[in-house]
VMD Tcl script that builds the backbone (N, CA, C; Angstrom):
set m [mol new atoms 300]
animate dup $m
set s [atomselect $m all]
$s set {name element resname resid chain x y z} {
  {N N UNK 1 A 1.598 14.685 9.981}
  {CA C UNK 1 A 1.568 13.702 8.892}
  {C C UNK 1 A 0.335 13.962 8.023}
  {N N UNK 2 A 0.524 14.402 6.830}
  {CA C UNK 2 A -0.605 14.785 5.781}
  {C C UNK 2 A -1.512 13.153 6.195}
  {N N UNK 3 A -2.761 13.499 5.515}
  {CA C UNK 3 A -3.659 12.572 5.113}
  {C C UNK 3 A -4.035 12.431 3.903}
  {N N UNK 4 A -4.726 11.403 3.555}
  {CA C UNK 4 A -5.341 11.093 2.364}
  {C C UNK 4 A -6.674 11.841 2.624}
  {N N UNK 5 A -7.446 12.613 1.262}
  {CA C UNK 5 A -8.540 13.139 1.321}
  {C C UNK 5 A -9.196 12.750 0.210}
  {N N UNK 6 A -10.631 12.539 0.114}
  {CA C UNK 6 A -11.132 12.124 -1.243}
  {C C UNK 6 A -10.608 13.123 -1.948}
  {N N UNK 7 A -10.877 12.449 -3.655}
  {CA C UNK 7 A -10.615 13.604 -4.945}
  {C C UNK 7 A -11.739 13.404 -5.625}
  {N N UNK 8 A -12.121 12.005 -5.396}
  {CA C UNK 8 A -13.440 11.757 -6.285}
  {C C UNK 8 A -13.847 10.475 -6.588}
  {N N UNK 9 A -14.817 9.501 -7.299}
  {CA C UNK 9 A -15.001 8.270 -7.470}
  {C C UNK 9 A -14.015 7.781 -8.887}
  {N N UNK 10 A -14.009 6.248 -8.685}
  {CA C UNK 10 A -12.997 5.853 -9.738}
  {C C UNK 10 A -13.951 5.944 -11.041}
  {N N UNK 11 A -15.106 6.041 -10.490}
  {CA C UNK 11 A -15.743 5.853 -11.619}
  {C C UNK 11 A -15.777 7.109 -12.497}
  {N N UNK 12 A -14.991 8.461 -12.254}
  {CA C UNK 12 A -15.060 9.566 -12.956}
  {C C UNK 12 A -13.314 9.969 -13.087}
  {N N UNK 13 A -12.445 8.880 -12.729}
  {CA C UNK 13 A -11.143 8.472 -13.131}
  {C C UNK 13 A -11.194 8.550 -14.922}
  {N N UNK 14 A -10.317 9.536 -15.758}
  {CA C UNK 14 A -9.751 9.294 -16.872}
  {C C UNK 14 A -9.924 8.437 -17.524}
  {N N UNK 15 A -10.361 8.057 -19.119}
  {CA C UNK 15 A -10.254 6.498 -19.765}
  {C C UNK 15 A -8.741 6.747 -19.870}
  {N N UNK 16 A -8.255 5.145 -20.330}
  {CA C UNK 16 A -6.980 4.934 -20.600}
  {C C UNK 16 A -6.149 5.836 -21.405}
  {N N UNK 17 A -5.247 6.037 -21.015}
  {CA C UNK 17 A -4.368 6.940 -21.662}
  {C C UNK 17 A -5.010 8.592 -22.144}
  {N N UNK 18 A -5.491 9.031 -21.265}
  {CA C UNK 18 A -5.971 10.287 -21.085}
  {C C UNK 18 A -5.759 10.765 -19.520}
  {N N UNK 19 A -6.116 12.128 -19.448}
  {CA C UNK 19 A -5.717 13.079 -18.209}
  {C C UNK 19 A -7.331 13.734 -17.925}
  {N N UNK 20 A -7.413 14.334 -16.869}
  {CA C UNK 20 A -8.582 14.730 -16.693}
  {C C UNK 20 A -8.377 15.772 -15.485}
  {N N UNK 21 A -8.944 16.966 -15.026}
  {CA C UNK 21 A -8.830 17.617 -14.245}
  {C C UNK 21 A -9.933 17.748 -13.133}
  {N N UNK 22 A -9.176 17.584 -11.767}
  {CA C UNK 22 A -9.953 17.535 -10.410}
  {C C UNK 22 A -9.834 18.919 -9.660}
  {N N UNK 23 A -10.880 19.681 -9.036}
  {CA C UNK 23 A -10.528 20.562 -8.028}
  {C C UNK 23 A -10.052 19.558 -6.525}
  {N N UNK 24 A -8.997 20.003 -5.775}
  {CA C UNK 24 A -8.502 19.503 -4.463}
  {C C UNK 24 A -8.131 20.571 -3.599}
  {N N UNK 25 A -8.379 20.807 -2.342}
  {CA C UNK 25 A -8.051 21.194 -1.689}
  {C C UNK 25 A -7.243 22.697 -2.081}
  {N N UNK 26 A -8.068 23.336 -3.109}
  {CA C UNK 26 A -7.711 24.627 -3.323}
  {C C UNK 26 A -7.260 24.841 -3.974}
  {N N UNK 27 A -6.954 23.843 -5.006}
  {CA C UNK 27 A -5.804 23.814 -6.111}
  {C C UNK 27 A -6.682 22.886 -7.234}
  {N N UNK 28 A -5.995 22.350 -8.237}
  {CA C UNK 28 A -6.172 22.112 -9.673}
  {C C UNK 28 A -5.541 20.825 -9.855}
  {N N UNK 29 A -5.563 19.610 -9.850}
  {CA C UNK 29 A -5.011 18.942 -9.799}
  {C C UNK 29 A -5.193 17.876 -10.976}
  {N N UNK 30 A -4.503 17.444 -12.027}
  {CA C UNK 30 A -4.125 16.521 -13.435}
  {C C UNK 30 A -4.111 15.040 -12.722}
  {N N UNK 31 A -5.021 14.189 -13.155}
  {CA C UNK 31 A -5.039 12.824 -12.747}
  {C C UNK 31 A -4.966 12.528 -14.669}
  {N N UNK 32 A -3.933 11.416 -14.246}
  {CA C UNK 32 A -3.138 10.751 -15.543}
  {C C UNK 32 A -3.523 9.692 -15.925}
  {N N UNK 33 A -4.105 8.897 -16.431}
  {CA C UNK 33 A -3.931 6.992 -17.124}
  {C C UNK 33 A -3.563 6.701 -18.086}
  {N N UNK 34 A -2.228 6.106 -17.436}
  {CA C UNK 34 A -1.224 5.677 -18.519}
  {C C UNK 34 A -1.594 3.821 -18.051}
  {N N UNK 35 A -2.358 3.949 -19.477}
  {CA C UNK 35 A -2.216 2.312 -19.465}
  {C C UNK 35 A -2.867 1.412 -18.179}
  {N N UNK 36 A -3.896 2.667 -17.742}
  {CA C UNK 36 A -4.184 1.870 -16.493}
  {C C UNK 36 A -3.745 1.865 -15.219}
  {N N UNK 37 A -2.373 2.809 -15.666}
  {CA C UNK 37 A -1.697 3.364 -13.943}
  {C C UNK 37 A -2.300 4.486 -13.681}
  {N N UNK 38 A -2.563 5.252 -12.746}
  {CA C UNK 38 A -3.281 6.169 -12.507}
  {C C UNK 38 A -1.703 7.287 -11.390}
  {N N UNK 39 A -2.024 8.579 -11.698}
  {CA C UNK 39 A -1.233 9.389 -11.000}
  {C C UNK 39 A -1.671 10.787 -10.749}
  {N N UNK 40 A -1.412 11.306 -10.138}
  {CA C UNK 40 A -1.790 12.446 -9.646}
  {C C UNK 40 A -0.897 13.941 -9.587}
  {N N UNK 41 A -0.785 14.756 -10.749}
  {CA C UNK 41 A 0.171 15.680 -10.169}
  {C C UNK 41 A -0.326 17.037 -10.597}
  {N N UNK 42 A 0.361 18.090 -10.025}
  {CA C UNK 42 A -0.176 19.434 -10.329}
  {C C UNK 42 A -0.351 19.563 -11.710}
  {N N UNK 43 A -1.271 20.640 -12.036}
  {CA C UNK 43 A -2.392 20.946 -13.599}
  {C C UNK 43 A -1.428 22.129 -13.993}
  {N N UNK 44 A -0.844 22.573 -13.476}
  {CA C UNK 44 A 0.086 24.114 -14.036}
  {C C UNK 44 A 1.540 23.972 -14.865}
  {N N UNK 45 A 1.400 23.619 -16.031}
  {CA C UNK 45 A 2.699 23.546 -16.498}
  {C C UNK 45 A 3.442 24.599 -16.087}
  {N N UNK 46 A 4.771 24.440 -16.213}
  {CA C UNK 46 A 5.652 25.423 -15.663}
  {C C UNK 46 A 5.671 25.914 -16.493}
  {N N UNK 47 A 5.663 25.808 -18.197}
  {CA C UNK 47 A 6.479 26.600 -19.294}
  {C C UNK 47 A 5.788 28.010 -18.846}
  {N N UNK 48 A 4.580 28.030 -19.096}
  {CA C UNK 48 A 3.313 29.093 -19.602}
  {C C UNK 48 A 2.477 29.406 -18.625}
  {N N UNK 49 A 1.931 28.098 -17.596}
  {CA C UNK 49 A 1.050 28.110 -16.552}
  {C C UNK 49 A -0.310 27.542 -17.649}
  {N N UNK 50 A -0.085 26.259 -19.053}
  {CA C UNK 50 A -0.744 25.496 -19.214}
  {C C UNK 50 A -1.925 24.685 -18.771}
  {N N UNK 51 A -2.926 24.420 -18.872}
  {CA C UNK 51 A -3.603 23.460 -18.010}
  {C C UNK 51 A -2.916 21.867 -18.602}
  {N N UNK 52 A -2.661 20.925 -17.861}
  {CA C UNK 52 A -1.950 19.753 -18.385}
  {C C UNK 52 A -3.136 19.047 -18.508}
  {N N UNK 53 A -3.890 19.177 -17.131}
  {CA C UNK 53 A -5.497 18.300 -17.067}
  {C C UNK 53 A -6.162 18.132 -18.787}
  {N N UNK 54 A -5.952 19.246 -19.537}
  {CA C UNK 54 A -6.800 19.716 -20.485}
  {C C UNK 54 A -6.178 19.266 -21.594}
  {N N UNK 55 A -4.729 18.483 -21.667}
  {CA C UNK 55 A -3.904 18.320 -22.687}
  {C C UNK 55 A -3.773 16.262 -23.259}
  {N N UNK 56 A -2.931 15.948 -23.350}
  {CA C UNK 56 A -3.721 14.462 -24.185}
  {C C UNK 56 A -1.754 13.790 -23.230}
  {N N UNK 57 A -2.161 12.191 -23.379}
  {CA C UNK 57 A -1.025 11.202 -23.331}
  {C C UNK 57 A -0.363 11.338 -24.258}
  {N N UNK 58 A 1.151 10.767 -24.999}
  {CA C UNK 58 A 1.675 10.855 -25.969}
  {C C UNK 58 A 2.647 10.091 -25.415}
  {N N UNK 59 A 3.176 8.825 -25.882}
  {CA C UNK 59 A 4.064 8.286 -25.796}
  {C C UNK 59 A 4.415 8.206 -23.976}
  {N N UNK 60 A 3.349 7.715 -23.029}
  {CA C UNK 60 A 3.373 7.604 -21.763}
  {C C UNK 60 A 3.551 9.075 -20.899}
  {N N UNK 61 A 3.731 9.857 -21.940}
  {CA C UNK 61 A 4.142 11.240 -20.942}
  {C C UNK 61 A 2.544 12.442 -21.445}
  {N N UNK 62 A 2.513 12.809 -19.966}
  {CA C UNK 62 A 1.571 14.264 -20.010}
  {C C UNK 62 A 1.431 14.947 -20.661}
  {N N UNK 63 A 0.892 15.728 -21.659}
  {CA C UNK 63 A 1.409 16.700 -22.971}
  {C C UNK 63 A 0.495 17.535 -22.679}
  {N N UNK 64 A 1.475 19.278 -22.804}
  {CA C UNK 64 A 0.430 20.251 -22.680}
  {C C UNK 64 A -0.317 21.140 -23.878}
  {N N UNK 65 A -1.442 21.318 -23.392}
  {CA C UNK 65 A -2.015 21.709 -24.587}
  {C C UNK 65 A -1.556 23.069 -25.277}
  {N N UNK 66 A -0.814 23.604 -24.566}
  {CA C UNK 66 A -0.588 24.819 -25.345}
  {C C UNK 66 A 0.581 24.900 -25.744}
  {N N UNK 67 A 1.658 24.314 -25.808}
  {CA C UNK 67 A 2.907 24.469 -26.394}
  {C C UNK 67 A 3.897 23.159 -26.127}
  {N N UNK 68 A 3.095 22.087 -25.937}
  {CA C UNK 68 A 3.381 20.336 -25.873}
  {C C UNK 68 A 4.779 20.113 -25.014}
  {N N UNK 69 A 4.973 21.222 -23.900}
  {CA C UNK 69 A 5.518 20.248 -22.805}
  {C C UNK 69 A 5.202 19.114 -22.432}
  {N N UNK 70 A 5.999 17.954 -21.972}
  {CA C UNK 70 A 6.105 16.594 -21.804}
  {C C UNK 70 A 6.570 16.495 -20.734}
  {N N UNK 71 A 5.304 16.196 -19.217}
  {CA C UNK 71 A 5.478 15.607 -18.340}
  {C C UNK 71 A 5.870 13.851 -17.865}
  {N N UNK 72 A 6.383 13.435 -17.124}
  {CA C UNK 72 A 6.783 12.104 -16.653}
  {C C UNK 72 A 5.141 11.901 -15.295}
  {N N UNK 73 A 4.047 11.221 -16.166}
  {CA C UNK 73 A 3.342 11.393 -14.817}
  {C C UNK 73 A 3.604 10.608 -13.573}
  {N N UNK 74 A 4.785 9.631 -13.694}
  {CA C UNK 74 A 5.475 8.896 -12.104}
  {C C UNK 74 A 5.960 9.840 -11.125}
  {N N UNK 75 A 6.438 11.188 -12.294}
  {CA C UNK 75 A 7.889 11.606 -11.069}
  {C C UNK 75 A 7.334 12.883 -11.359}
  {N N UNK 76 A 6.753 13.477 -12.429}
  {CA C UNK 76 A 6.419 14.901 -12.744}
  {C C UNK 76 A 7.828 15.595 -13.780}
  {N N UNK 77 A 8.836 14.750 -13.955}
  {CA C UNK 77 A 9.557 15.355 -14.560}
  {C C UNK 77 A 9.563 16.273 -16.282}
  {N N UNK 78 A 9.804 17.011 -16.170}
  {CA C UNK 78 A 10.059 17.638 -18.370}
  {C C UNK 78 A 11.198 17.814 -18.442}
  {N N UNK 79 A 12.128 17.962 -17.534}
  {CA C UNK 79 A 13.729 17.850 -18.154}
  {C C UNK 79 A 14.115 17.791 -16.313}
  {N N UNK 80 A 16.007 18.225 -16.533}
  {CA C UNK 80 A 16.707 18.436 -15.218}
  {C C UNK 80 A 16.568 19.688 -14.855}
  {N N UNK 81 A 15.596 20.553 -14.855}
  {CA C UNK 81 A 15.565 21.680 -14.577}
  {C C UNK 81 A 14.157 22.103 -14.136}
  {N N UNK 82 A 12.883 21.362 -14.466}
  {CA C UNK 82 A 11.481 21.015 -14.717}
  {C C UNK 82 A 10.612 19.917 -13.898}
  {N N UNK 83 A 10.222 20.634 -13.061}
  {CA C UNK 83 A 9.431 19.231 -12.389}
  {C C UNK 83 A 8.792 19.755 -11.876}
  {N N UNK 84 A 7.162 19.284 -11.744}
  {CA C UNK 84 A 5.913 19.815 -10.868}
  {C C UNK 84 A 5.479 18.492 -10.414}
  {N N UNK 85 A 4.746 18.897 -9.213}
  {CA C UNK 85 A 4.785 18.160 -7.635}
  {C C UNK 85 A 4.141 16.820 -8.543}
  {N N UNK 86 A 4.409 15.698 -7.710}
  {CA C UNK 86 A 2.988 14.607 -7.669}
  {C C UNK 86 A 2.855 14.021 -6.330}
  {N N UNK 87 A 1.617 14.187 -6.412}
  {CA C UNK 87 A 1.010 13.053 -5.310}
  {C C UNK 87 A 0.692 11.621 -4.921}
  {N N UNK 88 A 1.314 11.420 -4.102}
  {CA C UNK 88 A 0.678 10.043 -3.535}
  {C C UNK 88 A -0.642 9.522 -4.174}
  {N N UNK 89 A -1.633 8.463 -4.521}
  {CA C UNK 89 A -3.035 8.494 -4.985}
  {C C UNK 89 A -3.504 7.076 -4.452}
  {N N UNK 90 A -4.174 6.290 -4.318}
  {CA C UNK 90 A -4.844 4.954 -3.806}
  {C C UNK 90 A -6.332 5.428 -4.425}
  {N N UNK 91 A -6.769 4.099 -4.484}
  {CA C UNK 91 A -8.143 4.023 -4.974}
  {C C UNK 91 A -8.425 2.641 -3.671}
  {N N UNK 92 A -9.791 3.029 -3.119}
  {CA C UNK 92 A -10.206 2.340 -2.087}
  {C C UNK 92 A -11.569 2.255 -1.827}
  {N N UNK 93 A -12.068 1.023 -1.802}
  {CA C UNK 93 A -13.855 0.844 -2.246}
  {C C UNK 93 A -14.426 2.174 -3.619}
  {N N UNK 94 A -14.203 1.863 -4.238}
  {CA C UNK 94 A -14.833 2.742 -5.558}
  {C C UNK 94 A -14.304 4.362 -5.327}
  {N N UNK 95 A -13.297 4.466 -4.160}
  {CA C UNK 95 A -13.114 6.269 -3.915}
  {C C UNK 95 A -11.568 6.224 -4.200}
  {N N UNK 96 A -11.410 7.368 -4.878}
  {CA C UNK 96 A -9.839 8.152 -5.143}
  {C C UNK 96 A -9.396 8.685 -4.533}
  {N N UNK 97 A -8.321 8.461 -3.676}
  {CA C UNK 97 A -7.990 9.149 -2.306}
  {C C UNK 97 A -6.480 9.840 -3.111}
  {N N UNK 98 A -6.470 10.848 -2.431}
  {CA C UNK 98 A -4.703 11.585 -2.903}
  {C C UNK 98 A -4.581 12.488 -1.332}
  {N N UNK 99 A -3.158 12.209 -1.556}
  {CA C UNK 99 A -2.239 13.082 -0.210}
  {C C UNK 99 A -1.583 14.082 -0.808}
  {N N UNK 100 A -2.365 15.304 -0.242}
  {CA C UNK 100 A -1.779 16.670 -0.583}
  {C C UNK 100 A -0.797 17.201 0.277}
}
mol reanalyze $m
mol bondsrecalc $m
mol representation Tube
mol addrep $m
């Protein structure tokens, strides 16, 4: 059964409606705030291999900076054919926990 591992403090959590990029557990990982929800999913767009971390909100969805793929940051979806992972995330006493 995976665990939760820190990612980092809330206090270096995304402002609203922006993305921000975390190193985790060996990987690259896009933390999202939409509106105050917070989510967690892989930084590698599929189109190109994009950074998403590095790209802006737009109408509730992920947008990449290099050729404006449009992630779903709940589910990770860009179409029926398109989807990169997301993680589980909790925030607990001031720490950002995610299950890789």
């Amino acid at each position: 059964m995976p665990d939760f591992i820190k990612l980092t403090t809330q206090s270096e959590l995304p402002a609203t409606n922006a993305v921000k990029e975390f190193p985790c557990a060996g990987k690259t990982l896009c933390i999202a705030n939409v509106n105050g929800t917070f989510s967690a999913l892989d930084n590698i767009c599929l189109h190109q291999g994009g950074p998403l971390g590095e790209g802006v909100i737009l109408n509730g969805k992920v947008v990449c900076p290099w050729h404006g793929w449009e992630y779903d940051p709940q589910t990770g979806v860009h179409n029926a054919h398109a989807k990169v992972a997301v993680y589980p995330l909790k925030i607990e006493n001031g720490d950002v926990l995610v299950e890789i």
